[in-house]
MARTOR-975011 format. One line per 10 residues: for each residue x, y, z of C-alpha. Coordinates in nm, 3 decimals. Layout:
% residues N
X,Y,Z; ...
This chain:
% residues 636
-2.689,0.153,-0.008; -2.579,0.352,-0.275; -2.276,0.601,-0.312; -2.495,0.865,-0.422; -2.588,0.924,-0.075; -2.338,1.013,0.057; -2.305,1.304,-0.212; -2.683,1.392,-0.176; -2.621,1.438,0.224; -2.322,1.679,0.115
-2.548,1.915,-0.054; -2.716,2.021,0.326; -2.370,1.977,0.503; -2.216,1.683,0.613; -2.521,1.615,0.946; -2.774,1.687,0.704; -2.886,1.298,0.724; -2.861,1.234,1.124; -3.100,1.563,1.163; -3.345,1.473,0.908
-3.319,1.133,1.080; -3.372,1.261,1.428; -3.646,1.470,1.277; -3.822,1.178,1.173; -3.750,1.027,1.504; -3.890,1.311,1.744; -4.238,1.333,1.469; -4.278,0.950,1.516; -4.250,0.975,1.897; -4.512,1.243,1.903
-4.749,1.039,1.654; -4.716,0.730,1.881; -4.744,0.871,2.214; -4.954,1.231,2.191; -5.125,1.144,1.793; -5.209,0.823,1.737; -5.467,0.880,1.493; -5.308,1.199,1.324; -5.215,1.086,0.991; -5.034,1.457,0.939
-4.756,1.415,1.205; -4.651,1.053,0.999; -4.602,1.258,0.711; -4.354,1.463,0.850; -4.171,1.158,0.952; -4.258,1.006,0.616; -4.101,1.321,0.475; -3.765,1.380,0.689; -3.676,0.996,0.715; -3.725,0.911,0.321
-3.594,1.238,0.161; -3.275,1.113,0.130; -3.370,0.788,0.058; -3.595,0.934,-0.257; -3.293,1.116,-0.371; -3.064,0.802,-0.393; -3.345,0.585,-0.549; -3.372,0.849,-0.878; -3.046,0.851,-0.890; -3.079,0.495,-0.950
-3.370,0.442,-1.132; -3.237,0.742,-1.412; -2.947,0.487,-1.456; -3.167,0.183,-1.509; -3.092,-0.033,-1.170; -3.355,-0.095,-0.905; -3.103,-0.028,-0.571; -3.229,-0.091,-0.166; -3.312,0.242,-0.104; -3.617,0.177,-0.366
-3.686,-0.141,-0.194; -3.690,0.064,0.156; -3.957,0.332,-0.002; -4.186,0.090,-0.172; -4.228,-0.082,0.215; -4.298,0.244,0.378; -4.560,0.336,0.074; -4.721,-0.014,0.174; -4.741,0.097,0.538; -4.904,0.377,0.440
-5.141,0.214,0.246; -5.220,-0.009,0.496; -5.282,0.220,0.745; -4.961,0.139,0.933; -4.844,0.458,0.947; -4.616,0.426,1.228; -4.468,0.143,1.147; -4.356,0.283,0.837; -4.229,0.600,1.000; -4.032,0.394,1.228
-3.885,0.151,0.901; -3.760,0.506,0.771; -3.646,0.629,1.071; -3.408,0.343,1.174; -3.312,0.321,0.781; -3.220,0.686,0.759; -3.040,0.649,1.118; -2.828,0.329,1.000; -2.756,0.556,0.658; -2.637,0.787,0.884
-2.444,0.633,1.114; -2.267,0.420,0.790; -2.154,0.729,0.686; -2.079,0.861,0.978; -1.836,0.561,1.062; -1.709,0.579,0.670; -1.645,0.964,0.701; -1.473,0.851,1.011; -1.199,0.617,0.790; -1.215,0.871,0.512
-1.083,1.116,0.778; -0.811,0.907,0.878; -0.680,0.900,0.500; -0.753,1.296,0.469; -0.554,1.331,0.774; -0.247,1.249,0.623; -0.357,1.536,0.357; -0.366,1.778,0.651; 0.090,1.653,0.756; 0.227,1.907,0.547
0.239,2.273,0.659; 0.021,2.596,0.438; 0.349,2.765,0.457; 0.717,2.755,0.445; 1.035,3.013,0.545; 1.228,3.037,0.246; 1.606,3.191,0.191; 1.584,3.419,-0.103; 1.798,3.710,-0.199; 1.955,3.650,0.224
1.613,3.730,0.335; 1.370,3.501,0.528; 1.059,3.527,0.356; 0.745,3.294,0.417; 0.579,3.128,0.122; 0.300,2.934,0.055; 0.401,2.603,-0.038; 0.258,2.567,-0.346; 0.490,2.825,-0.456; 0.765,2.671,-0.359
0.990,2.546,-0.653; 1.294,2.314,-0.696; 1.632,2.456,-0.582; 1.448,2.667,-0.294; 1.629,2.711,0.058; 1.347,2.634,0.328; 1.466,2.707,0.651; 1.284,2.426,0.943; 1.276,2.536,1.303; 1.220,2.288,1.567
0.902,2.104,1.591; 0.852,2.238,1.300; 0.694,2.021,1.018; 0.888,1.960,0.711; 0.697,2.130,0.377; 0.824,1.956,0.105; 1.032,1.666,0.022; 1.412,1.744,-0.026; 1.781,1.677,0.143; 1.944,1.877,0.420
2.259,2.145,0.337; 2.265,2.238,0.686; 2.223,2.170,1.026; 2.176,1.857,1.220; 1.857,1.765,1.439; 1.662,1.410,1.434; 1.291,1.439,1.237; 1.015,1.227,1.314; 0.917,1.012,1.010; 0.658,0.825,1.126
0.367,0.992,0.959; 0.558,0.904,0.588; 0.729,0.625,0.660; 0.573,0.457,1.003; 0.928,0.462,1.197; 0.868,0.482,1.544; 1.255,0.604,1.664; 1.338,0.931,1.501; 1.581,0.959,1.213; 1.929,1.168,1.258
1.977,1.395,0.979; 2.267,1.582,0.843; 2.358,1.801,0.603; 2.537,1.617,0.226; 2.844,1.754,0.196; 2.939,1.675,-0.220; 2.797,1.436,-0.439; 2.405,1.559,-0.452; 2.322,1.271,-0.621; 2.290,1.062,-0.281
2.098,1.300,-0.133; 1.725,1.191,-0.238; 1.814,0.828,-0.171; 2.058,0.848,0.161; 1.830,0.852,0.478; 2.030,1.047,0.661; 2.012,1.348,0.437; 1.676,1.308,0.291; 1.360,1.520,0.445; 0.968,1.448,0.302
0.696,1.677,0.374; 0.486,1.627,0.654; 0.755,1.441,0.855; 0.849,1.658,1.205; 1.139,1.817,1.273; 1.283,1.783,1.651; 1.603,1.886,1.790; 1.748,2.145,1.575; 1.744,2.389,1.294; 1.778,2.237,0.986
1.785,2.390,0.580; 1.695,2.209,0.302; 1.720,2.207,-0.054; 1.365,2.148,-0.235; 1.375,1.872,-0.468; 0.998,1.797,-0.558; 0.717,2.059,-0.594; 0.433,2.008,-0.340; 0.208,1.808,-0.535; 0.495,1.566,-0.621
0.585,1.493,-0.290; 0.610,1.161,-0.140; 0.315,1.273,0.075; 0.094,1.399,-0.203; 0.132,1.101,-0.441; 0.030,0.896,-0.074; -0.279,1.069,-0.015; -0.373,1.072,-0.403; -0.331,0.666,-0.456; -0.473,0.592,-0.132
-0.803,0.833,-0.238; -0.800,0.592,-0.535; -0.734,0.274,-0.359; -1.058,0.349,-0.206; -1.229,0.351,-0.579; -1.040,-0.026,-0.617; -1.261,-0.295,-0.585; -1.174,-0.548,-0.380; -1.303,-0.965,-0.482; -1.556,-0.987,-0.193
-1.684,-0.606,-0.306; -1.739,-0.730,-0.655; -1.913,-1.026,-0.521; -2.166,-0.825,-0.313; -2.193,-0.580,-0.583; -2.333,-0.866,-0.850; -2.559,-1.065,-0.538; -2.699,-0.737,-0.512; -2.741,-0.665,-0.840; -2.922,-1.007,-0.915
-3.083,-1.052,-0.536; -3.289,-0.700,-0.528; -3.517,-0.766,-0.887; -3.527,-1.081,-0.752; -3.659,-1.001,-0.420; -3.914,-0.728,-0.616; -4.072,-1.049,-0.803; -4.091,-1.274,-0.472; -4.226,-0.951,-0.304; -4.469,-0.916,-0.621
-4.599,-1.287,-0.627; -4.679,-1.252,-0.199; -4.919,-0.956,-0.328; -5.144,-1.226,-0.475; -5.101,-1.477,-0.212; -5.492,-1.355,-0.135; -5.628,-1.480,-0.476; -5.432,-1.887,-0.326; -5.539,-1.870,0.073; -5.826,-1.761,0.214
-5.718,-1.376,0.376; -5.749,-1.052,0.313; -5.549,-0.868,0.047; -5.421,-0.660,0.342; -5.299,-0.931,0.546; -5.100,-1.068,0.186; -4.981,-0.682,0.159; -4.837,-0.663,0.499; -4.647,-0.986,0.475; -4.496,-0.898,0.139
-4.393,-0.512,0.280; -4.239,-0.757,0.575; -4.055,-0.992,0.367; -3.916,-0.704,0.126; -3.760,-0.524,0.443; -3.615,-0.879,0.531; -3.501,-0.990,0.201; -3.340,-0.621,0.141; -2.984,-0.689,0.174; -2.844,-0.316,0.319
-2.605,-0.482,0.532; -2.422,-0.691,0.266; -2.418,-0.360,0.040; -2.205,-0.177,0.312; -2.021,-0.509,0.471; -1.714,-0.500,0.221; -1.645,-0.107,0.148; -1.634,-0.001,0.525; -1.405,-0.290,0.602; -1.162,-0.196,0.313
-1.179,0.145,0.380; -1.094,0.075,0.720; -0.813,-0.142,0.643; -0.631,0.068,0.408; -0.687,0.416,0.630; -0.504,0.208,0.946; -0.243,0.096,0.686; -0.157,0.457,0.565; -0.125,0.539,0.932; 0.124,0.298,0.984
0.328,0.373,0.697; 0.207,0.112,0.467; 0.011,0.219,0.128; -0.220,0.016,-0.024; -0.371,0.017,-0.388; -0.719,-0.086,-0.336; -0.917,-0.363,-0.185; -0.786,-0.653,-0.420; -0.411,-0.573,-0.286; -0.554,-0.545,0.068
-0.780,-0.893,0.036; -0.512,-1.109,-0.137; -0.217,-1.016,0.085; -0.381,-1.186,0.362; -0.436,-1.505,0.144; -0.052,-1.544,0.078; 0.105,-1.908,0.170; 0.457,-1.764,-0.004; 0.655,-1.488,-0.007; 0.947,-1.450,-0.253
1.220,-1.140,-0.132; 1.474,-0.984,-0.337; 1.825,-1.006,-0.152; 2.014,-0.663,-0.213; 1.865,-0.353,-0.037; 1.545,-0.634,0.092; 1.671,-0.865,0.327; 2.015,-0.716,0.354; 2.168,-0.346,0.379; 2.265,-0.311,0.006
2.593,-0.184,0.112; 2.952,-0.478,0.130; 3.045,-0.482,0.529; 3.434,-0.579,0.644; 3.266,-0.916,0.825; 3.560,-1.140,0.877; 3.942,-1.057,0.943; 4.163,-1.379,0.996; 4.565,-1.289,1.089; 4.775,-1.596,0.939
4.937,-1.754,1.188; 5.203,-1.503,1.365; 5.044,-1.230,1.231; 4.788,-0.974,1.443; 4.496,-0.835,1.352; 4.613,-0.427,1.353; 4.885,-0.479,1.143; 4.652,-0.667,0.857; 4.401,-0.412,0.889; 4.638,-0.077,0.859
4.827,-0.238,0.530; 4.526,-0.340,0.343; 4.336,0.018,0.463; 4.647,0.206,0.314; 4.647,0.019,-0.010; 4.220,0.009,-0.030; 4.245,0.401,0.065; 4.374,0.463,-0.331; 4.076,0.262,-0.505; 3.691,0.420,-0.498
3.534,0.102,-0.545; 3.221,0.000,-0.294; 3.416,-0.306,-0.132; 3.729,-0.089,-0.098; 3.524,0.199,0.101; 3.388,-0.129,0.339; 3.754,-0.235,0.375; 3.833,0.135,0.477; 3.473,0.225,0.711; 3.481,-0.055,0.853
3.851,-0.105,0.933; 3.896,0.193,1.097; 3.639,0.146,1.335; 3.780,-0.197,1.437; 4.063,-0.042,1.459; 3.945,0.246,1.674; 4.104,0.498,1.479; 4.153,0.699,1.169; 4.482,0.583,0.994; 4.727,0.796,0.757
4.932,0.554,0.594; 4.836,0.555,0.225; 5.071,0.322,-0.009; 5.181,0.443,-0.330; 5.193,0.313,-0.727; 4.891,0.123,-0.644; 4.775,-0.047,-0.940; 4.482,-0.294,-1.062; 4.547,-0.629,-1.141; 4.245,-0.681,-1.401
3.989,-0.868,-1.206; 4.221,-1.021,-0.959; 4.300,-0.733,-0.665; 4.544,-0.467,-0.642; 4.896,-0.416,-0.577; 5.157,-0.106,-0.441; 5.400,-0.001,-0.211; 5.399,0.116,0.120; 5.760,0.183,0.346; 5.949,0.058,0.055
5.772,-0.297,0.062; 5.562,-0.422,-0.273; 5.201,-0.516,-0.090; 4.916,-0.696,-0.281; 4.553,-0.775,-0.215; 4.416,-1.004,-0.441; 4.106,-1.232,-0.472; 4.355,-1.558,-0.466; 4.733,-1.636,-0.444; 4.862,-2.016,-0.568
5.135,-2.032,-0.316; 4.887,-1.949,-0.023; 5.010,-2.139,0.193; 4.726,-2.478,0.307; 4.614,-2.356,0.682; 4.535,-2.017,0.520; 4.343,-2.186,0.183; 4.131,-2.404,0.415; 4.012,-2.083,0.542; 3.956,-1.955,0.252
3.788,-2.176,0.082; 3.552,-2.209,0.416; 3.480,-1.825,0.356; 3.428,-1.872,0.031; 3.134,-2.151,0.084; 3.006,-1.942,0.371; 2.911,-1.630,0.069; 3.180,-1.417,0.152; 3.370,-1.183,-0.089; 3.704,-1.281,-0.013
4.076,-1.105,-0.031; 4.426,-1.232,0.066; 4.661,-0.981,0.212; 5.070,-1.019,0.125; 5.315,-0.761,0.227; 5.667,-0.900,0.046; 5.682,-1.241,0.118; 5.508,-1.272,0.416; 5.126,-1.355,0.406; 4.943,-1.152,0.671
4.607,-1.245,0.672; 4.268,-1.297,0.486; 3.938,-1.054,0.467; 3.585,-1.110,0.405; 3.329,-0.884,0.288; 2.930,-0.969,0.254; 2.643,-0.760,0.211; 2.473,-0.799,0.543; 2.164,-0.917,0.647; 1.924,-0.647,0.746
1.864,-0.579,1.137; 1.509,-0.722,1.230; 1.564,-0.956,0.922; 1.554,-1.266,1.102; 1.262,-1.151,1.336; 1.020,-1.011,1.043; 1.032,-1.406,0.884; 0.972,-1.516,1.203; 0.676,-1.320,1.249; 0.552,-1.379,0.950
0.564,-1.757,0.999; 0.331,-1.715,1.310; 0.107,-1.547,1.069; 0.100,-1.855,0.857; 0.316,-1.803,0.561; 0.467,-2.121,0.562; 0.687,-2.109,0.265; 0.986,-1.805,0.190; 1.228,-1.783,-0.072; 1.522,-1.564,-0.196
1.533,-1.514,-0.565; 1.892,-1.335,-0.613; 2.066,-1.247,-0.913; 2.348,-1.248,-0.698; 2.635,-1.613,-0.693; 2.435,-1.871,-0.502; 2.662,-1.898,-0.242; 2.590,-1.567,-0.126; 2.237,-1.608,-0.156; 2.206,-1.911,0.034
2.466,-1.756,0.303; 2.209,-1.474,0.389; 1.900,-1.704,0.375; 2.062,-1.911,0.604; 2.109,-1.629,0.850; 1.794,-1.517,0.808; 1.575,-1.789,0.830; 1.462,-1.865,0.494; 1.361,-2.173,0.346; 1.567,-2.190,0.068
1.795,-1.918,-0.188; 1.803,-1.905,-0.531; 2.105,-1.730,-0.704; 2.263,-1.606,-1.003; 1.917,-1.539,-1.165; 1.865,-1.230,-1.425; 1.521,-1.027,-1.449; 1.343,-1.304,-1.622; 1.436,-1.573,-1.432; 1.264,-1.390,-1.151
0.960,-1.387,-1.332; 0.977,-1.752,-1.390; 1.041,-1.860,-1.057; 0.770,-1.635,-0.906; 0.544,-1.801,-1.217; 0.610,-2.145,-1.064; 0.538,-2.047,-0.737; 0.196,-1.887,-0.825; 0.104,-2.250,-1.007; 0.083,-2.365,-0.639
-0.045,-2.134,-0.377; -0.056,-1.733,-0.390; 0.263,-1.528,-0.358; 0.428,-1.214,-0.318; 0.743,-1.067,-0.462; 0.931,-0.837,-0.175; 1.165,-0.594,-0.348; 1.271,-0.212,-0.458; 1.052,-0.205,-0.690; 1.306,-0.117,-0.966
1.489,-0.392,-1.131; 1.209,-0.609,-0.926; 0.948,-0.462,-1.109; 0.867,-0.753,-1.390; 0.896,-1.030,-1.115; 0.592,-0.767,-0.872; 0.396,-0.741,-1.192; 0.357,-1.120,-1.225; 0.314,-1.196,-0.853; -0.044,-1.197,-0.661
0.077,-0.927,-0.482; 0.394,-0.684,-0.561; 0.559,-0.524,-0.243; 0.821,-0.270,-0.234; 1.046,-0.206,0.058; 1.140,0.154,0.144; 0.930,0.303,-0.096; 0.889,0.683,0.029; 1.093,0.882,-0.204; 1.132,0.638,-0.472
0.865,0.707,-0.767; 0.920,0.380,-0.952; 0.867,0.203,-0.659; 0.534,0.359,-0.576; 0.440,0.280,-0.901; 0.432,-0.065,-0.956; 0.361,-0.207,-0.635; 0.049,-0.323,-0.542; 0.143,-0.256,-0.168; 0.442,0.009,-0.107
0.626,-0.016,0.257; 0.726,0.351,0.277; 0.979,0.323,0.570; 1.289,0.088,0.548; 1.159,-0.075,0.815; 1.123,-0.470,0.775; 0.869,-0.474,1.076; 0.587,-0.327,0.849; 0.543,-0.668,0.605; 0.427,-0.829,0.894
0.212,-0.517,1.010; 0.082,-0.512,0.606; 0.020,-0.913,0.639; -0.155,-0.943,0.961; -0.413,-0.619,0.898; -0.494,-0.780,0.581; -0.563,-1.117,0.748; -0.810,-0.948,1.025; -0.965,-0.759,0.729; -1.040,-1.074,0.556
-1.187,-1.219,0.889; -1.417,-0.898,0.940; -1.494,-0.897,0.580; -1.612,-1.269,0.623; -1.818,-1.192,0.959; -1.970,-0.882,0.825; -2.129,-1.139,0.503; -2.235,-1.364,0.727; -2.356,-1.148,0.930; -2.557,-0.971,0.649
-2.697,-1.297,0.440; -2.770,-1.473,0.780; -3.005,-1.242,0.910; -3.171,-1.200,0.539; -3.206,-1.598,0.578; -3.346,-1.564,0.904; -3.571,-1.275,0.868; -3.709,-1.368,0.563; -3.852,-1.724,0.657; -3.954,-1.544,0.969
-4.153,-1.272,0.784; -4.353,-1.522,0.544; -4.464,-1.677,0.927; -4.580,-1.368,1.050; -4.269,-1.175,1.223; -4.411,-0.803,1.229; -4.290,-0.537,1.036; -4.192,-0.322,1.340; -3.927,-0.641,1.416; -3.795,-0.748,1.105
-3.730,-0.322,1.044; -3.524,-0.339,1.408; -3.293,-0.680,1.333; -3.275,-0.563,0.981; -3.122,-0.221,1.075; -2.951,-0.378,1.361; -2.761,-0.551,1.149; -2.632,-0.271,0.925; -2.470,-0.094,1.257; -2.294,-0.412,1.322
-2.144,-0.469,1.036; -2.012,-0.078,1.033; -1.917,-0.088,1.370; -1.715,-0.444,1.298; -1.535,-0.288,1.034; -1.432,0.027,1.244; -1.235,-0.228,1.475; -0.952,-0.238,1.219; -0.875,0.137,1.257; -0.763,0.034,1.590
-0.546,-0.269,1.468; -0.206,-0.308,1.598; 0.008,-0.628,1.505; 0.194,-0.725,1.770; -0.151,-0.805,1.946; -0.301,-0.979,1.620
């Protein structure tokens, strides 16, 4: 069943084929029950149900390749021939009908993906010269002001200046809770990458009135370059598709030679060449394999429309196939499997000492310093402590590579990474932070030693549940590869759930471990796609977390997680795996009834029959593969 079809049903509007196919119906209905011997009224049905049919087969046949719709014609001609004019209406008529219900049920996937097309709004209000004016969006341009009303949807991608409200990203990014939003309030270069500031088109605004800044024109947005690479994932050939495509390629001249040497099975046995005729015509509408031809695409298609829904794009059927034949999955640490930002996880008072009064002296000397552990210290003291505090110390200095030191009320204070008269309960401590992956400082104020802190970047929420699901799905093996100390990286796997960490690797190392992996089963590389990228290119499948905004990302993955959500690698895994089941019914399916019919046909199974199981089997495969547009994962 060729593409062409689809385009040559386009040229008399899109139910072009099911009328001509009903046509063809209703004029066999009235030949069989009102004209039996009116040869005129089969023509009509001879006309409407092979038109199409005719069209795809010259298509073909200009190009060189013999395709089934040529099979299909040359077994209605022999009806004819043969006087069997019904029963070669009624081969055309179910074979139009099954063309058209195909691509009624691929139109119906194809829909789902041009849905996503249809998110973003025609128009947008835009601040110019302190009027509201309303654009269309494609004349929107970087720098714009577009005001958003609520319930509103967003029309391009860009970061909030003012207002609060929460938006709904789930279209984009397949988060199911709406995301708070708020307006950046300096630095502008956050804005595209911080959640809470950053808007993409399509996504729905809920509570309140919100203004943006435009960052991307509208056919750069996040949504546009979605709907474009999942139009050409569709075009991607999948391993089972290329399979069918060459049996097919191979199977129909062979079938047309089988078909040809039947013709003379008159000239062997004693029977009439129309008897020989009539089982050939039978065995070629066996032996045609229409259902194999449309098995693989509708499942694909299916698969990668449900996983756009969900907020999951991916490139193509060979990325959609292989991810459900993973045994390993390799993850990136920072930004994957934890936050990406250093938390304040551990404050231990020396003995004497209380908590509040370690946290307010190392605040006011951390207060001074912009570095990222310094702002956890800070955040995330404060809210343990329950309140903002003012004390800021004074002549605070670096101490190259070793911590800082200052005054505060007259006192010298110091926060360093180590201090050799520490005194032993306190190092024990230490040193168990230490093996336990923290970042660790000591806290002195004169001579008295007031406590320790520990900072770690922290495991993602959901992080332990995702590798838990994903070991239900069978992915028995999962790995860290960090280029973070190994202490830290076998900390977090620990927490997590992982099988084992490997740390303190650079780029290529990455690509070397993933290359050792791939020598023994298939395997994926989890990551942001950035500094990940070499390690994705070299694994079966590449995988990039919390890709929606991030071009690089959506680049060179194979498979792009738009939200930042760890639940969807489990949602990507286990649609892949029930695509790879349907794909595997849906060629059984297919070459089991050729096997079946065609032994059958050589015996004497009637045209009229093997044209009914051999359609019948077309719809099922179509309507198997339309299951996985209703997939959800946590009932896989």
């Amino acid at each position: 069943m060729s593409d062409e079809h689809h385009h040559s049903g386009r040229l008399f509007g899109e139910r072009a084929e099911l009328i001509f196919s009903l046509t063809c119906g209703a004029a066999l209905l009235i030949g069989v029950i009102f004209l039996k011997e009116f040869v005129p009224i089969f023509v009509v049905a001879y006309f409407f149900g092979g038109f199409f049919a005719v069209l795809d087969s010259w298509e073909s046949l200009r190009k060189g390749k013999f395709d089934i719709d040529f099979l299909m014609i040359v077994a209605a001609l022999g009806a004819a021939a043969l006087g069997e004019w019904s029963e070669g209406a009624l081969l055309l008529f179910l074979f139009s009908l099954g063309h058209s219900l195909e691509h009624y049920a691929m139109g119906r996937a194809r829909r789902a993906i041009e849905a996503l097309a249809d998110l973003a709004p025609d128009s947008a209000l835009v601040r110019l010269d302190g009027n509201l004016v309303e654009l269309p969006v494609e004349e929107l341009k970087i720098g714009y002001i577009v005001v958003i009303k609520p319930d509103e949807r967003v029309p391009a991608d860009g970061f909030v200046i003012k207002g609060t409200s929460s938006v709904d990203q789930a279209p984009i990014t397949g988060e199911s809770v709406p995301v708070d939003k708020r307006p950046i309030e300096s630095d502008k270069s956050s804005a595209t990458t911080a959640p809470e500031h950053c808007l993409f088109a399509g996504s729905i605004n809920q509570s309140g009135a919100l203004e943006m800044e435009v960052t991307k024109l509208s056919g750069d947005t996040t949504l546009a370059r979605v709907v474009t690479m999942v139009n050409e994932a569709e075009k991607q050939r999948s391993p089972t598709q290329q399979f069918a495509t060459k049996f097919e390629r191979i199977f129909v001249p062979l079938v047309l030679g089988f078909v040809g040497i039947l013709l003379l099975a008159c000239l062997v046995i004693d029977e009439p060449f129309s008897v020989s005729f009539y089982r050939a015509m039978a065995v070629l509408v066996g032996a045609s394999p229409c259902a194999l031809a449309i098995s693989t695409p509708s499942a694909v298609l299916s698969g990668i429309a449900r996983a756009a829904r969900g907020g999951v794009l991916i490139k193509g059927g060979a990325p959609l196939e292989n991810l459900g034949k993973l045994g390993a999955i390799a993850f990136d640490k920072t930004g994957t499997l934890t936050v990406g930002k250093p938390r304040l996880t551990d404050v231990i008072p020396a003995n004497g000492m209380n908590e509040a009064d370690l946290l307010e002296v190392a605040i006011a000397v951390e207060k001074v310093s912009e570095h990222p552990i310094a702002s956890a210290i800070v955040r995330d003291g404060e809210e343990r402590l329950g309140k903002e505090t003012n004390a800021i110390a004074t002549g605070v200095t670096s101490i190259t590579g070793r911590g800082l030191k200052g005054m505060l009320d007259g006192v010298p204070v110091y926060i360093g990474k180590e201090d050799p008269t520490l005194p032993e309960d306190l190092n024990l401590k230490l040193e168990e932070l230490k093996s336990n992956g923290r970042t660790t400082m000591v806290v002195r104020r004169g001579e008295d030693y007031l406590g320790l802190l520990g900072v770690m970047d922290t495991p993602r929420p959901g992080a332990k549940e995702m590798i838990a699901r994903l070991r239900e799905l069978g992915i028995h093996r999962m790995i860290m590869i960090s280029g973070d100390n190994q202490k830290v990286a076998t900390a977090v796997a620990k927490v997590v759930g992982l099988d084992e960490a490997r740390g303190d690797l650079m780029p290529e190392d990455k690509v070397k471990a993933i290359g050792d992996l791939r020598l023994e089963e298939e395997v994926a590389m989890v990551g942001d796609g950035v500094n990940d990228a070499p390690a994705m290119a070299y694994a079966t499948v590449g995988i990039a977390m919390g890709a929606a905004g991030s071009d690089v990302a959506l680049e060179t993955a194979d498979v792009a997680l738009m939200g930042d959500k760890l639940s969807l690698l489990p949602f990507a895994v286990g649609l892949s795996r029930k695509t790879n089941r349907i794909i595997r019914q849906n060629v059984w399916i297919s070459l089991g009834m050729v096997a079946i019919l065609v032994p059958a046909s050589l015996f004497g199974l009637s045209l009229g029959i093997a044209v009914l199981f051999h359609e019948g089997s077309t719809v099922a495969v179509v309507l198997n593969a339309l299951r996985l547009l209703a997939y959800r994962s946590d009932t896989d």
